[in-house]
C-alpha positions in Angstrom: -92.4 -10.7 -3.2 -92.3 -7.9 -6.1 -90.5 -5.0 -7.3 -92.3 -1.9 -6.8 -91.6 1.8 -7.5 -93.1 5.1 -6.5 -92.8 7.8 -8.8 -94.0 10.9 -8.1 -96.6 10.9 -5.7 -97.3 7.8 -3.8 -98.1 6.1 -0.7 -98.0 1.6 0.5 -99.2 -0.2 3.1 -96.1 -1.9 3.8 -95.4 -5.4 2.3 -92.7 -7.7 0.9 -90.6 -6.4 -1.5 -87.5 -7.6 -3.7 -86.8 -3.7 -4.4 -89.1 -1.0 -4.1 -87.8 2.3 -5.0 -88.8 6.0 -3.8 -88.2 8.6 -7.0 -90.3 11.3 -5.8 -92.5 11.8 -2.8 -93.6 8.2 -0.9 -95.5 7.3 2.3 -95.4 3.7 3.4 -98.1 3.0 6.4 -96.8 -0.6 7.5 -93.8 -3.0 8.0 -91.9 -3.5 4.9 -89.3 -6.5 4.1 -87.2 -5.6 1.3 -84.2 -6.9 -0.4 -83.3 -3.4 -1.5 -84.6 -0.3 -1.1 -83.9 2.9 -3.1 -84.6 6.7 -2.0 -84.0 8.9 -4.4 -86.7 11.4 -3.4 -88.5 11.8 -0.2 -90.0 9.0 1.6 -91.7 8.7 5.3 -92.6 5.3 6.5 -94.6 4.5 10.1 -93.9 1.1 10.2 -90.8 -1.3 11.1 -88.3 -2.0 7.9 -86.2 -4.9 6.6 -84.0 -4.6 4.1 -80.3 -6.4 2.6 -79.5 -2.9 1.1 -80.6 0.5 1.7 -79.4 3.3 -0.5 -80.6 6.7 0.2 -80.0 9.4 -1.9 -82.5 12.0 -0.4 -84.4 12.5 2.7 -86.3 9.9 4.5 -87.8 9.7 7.7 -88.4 6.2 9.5 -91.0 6.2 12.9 -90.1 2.5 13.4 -86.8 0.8 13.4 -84.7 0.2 10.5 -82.9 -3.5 10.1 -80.4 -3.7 7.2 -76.9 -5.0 6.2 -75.9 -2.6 3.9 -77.2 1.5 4.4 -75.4 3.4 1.7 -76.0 7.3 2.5 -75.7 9.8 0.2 -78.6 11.8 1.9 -80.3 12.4 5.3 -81.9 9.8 7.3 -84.4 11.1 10.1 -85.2 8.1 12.5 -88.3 9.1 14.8 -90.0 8.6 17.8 -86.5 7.1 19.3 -86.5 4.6 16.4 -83.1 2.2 16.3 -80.7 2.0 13.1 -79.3 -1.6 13.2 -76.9 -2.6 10.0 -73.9 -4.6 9.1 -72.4 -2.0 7.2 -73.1 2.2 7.0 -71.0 3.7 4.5 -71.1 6.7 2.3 -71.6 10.5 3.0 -74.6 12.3 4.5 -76.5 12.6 7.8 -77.8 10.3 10.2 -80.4 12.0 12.7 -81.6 9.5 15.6 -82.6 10.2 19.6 -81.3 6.9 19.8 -79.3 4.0 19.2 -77.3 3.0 16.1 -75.6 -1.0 15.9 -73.2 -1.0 13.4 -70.4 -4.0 12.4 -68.6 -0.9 10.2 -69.8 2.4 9.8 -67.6 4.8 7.9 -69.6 8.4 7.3 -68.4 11.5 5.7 -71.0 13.7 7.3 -72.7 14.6 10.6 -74.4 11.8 12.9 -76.7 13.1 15.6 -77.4 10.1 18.0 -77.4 9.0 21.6 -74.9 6.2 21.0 -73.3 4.2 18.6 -71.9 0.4 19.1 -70.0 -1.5 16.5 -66.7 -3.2 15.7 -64.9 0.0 13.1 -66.3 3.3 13.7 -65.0 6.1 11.1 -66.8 9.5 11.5 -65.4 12.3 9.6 -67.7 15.5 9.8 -65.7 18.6 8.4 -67.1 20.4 5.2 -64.1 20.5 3.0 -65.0 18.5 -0.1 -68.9 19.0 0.1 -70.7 20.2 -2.8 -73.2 23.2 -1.8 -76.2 20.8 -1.1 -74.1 18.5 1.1 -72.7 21.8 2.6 -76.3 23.4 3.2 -77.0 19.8 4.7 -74.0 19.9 7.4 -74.6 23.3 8.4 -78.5 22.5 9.4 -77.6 19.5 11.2 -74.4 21.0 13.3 -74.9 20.3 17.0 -75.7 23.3 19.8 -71.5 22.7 20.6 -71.0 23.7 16.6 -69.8 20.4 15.3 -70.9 18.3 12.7 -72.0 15.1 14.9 -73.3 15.3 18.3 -73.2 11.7 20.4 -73.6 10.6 23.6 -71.5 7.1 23.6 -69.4 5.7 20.8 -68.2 2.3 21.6 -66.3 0.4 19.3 -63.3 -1.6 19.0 -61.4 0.9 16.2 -62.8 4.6 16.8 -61.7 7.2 14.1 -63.4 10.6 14.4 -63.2 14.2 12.7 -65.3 17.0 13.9 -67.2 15.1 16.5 -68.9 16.4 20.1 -68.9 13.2 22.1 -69.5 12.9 26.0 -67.5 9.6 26.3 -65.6 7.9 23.9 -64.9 3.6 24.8 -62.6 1.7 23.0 -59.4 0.0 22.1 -57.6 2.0 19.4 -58.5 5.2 19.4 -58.2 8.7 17.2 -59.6 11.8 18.3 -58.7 13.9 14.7 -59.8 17.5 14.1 -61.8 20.0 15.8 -63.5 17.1 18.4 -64.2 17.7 21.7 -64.3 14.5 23.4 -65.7 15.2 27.5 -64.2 11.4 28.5 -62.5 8.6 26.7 -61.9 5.3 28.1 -58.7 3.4 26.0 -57.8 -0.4 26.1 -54.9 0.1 23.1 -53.7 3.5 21.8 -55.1 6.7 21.5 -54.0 8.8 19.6 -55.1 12.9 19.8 -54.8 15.6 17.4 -53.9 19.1 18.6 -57.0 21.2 18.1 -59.2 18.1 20.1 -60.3 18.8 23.3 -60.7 16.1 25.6 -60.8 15.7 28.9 -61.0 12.8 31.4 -58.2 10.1 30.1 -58.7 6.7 31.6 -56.5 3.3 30.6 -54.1 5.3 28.0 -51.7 8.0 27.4 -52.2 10.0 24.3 -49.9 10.5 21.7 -49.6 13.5 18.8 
């Protein structure tokens, strides 16, 4: 294992990696392991990746599926080809893009997630652009859903659900807040729910919502 970094221009194989960091344009053709990965640029990999830590500062776009414990966003992160994002811990601002699955422990996103579903423990999804400087702005507005929200999902399943700004068709979970501007088709509450007045939502099974 070795620390490796593309700058400018520059393509792998895949490999084993104790950090190998993207500061320009990079193409990796292979399955990486690394124990941190940096994308500060632009960076399209076809194989399968392994990381502890991902932190992706620009735009990178994965045709396999992505394994981490840590995916720090502060960018976008295209996943392919119905590629899966599995991680311990998502945190940060940006967009996740996916025509599948994303496993989370925690996730906890100011942005815009496009996805079929999302599983995890504590789910925190706050897509609204207040705050956003004019790149993270430009990015929300290209990544709003066809129902003109910021995140566009299936299923979110979680034990704690917070969400902002989100088009969901069904929403499962125990303790549950459907905040600003969602519109929720179905949610299915084992604790409290909680709904704010400009959410839509319509089939109510398990809980009575509260202002």
């Amino acid at each position: 294992m070795r620390d490796y970094s593309i700058q400018g221009l520059g393509s792998i194989s895949g490999g084993e990696f104790i950090r190998l960091t993207v500061e320009g344009m990079g193409t990796n053709h292979g399955d990486i392991t690394a124990q941190y990965l940096s994308i500060e640029g632009v960076f399209k990999s076809t194989g399968n990746v392994n990381a502890g830590e991902i932190q992706c500062e620009g735009v990178a776009d994965f045709f396999g599926n992505l394994r981490c414990k840590k995916a720090i966003m502060e960018g976008v992160l295209n996943l392919k080809a119905y590629s899966k994002l599995e991680a311990e811990d998502i945190v940060g601002e940006g967009c996740i893009n996916t025509k599948s699955d994303i496993n989370a422990t925690r996730l906890k996103l100011y942005g815009c997630i496009n996805a079929k579903s999302i599983y995890g423990d504590q789910i925190e999804i706050e897509s609204k652009e207040e705050g956003y400087s004019t790149f993270k702005k430009f990015l929300h507005k290209i990544n709003l859903s066809e129902h003109g929200k910021g995140s566009n999902i299936e299923l979110i399943q979680a034990n704690n659900i917070v969400i902002t700004g989100v088009y969901a068709k069904e929403v499962i979970g125990h303790d549950i807040i459907i905040g600003p501007y969602c519109e929720v088709e179905k949610v299915n509450c084992t604790g409290t729910l909680k709904v704010h007045e400009t959410a839509k939502v319509g089939t109510i099974v398990g809980a009575t919502p509260s202002a």
